[in-house]
C-alpha positions as CSV (number, residue, x, y, z in Angstrom):
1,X,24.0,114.1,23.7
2,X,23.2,117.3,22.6
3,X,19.8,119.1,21.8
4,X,19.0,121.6,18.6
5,X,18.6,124.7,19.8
6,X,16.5,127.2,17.5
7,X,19.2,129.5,17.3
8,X,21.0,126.7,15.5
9,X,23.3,126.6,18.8
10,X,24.0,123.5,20.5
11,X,23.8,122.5,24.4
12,X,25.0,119.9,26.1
13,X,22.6,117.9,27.7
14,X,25.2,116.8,30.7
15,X,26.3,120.0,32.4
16,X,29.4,117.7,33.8
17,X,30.7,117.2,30.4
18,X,30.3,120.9,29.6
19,X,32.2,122.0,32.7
20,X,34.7,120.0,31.9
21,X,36.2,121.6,29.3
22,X,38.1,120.0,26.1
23,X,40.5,117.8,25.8
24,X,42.8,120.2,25.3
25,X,42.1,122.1,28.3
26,X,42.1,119.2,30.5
27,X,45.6,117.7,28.9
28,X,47.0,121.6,29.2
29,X,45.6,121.3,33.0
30,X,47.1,117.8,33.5
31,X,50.4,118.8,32.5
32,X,50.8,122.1,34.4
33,X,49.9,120.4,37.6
34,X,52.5,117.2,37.0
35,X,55.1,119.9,36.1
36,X,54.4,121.5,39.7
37,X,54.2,118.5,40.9
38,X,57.9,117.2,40.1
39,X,61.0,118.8,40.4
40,X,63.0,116.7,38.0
41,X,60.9,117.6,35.1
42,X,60.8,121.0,33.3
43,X,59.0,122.3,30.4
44,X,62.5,122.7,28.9
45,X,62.8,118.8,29.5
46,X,59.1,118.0,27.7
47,X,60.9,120.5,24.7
48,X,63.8,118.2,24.4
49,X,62.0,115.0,23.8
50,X,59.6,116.8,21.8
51,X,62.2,118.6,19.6
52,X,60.3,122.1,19.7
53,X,61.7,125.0,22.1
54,X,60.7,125.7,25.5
55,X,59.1,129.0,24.3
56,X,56.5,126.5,22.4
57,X,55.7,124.7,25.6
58,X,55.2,127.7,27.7
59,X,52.6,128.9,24.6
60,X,51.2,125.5,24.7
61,X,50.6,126.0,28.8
62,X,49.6,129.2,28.9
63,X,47.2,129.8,25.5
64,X,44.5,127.7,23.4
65,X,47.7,126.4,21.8
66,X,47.5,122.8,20.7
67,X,49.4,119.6,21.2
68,X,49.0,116.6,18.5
69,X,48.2,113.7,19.9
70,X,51.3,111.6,19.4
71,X,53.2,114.6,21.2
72,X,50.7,114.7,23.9
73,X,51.4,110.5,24.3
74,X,55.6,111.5,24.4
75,X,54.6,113.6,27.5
76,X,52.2,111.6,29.2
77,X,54.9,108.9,28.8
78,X,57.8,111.0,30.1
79,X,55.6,111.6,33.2
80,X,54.9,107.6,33.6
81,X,51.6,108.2,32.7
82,X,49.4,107.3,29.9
83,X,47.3,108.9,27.3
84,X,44.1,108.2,29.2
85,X,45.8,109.8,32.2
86,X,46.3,112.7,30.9
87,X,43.2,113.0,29.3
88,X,41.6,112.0,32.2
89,X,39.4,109.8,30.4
90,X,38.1,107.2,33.3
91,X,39.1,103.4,32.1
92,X,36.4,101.0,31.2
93,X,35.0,99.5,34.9
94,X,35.5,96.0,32.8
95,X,39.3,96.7,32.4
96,X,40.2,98.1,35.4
97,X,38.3,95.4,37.5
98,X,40.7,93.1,35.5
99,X,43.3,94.6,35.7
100,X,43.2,95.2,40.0
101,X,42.5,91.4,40.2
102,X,45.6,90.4,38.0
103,X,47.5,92.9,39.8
104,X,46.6,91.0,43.5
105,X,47.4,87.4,41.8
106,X,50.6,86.0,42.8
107,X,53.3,85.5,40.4
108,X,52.6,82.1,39.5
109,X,48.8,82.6,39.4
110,X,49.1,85.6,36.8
111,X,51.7,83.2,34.8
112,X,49.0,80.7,34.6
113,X,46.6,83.6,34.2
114,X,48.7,84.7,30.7
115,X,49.0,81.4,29.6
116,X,45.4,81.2,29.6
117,X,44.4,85.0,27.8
118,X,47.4,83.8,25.0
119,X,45.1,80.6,24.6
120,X,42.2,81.7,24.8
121,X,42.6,84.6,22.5
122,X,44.4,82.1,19.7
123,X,41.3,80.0,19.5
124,X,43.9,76.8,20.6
125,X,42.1,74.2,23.3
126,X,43.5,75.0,26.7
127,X,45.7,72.0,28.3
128,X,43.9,69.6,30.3
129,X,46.3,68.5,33.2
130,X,46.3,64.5,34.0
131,X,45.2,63.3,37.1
132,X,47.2,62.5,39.4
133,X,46.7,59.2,40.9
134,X,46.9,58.5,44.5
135,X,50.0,56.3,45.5
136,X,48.6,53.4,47.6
């Protein structure tokens, strides 16, 4: 991912990753735009369920201030986002592909669908279903 430079510097070899910033700066981004985004939901609001002041979010928004992780989770979550959204760290193509074809299963299908995954993950033998025989 990166090469040796021979200042002893380092570059990054994909220029997308580099203009994307940190973490940080894209969670800091993320939020400011969700804030202006909803009206229901101030940065004195993201204080209280944090327990810190709002002075503290307004540093964290507008500085190289840092969140920890776990607080950055509480915000994501009072947004009804998650972590990943807020990071906006793309979801594995494996995952979301499963989970947009669960999401289009009826509600019977996707009960029959968990039944399976619990099986299947407990090493148990799936249920075979008799027959049914024809009435004559």
């Amino acid at each position: 991912m990166y090469k040796r430079q021979p200042t002893g510097r380092r570059r990054a070899w994909d220029d997308t990753a580099a203009n994307m910033g940190t973490l940080d700066d894209r969670a800091r981004a993320r939020v400011a735009a969700w804030l202006a985004a909803r009206s229901d939901i101030t940065q004195e609001t993201i204080a209280a369920a944090l327990g810190v002041s709002q002075g503290h979010i307004s540093r964290y928004l507008r500085t190289s201030m840092r969140l920890r992780l776990d607080d950055l989770e509480i915000v994501a979550r009072l947004f009804g986002h998650t972590i990943c959204d807020l990071l906006d760290v793309p979801p594995d193509p494996t995952d979301a592909e499963l989970l947009e074809l669960t999401r289009a299963l009826t509600p019977a299908a996707r009960e029959h669908l968990i039944g399976l995954l619990r099986e299947g993950s407990t090493g148990a033998r799936p249920r075979r279903r008799k027959k049914r025989r024809a009435h004559r």
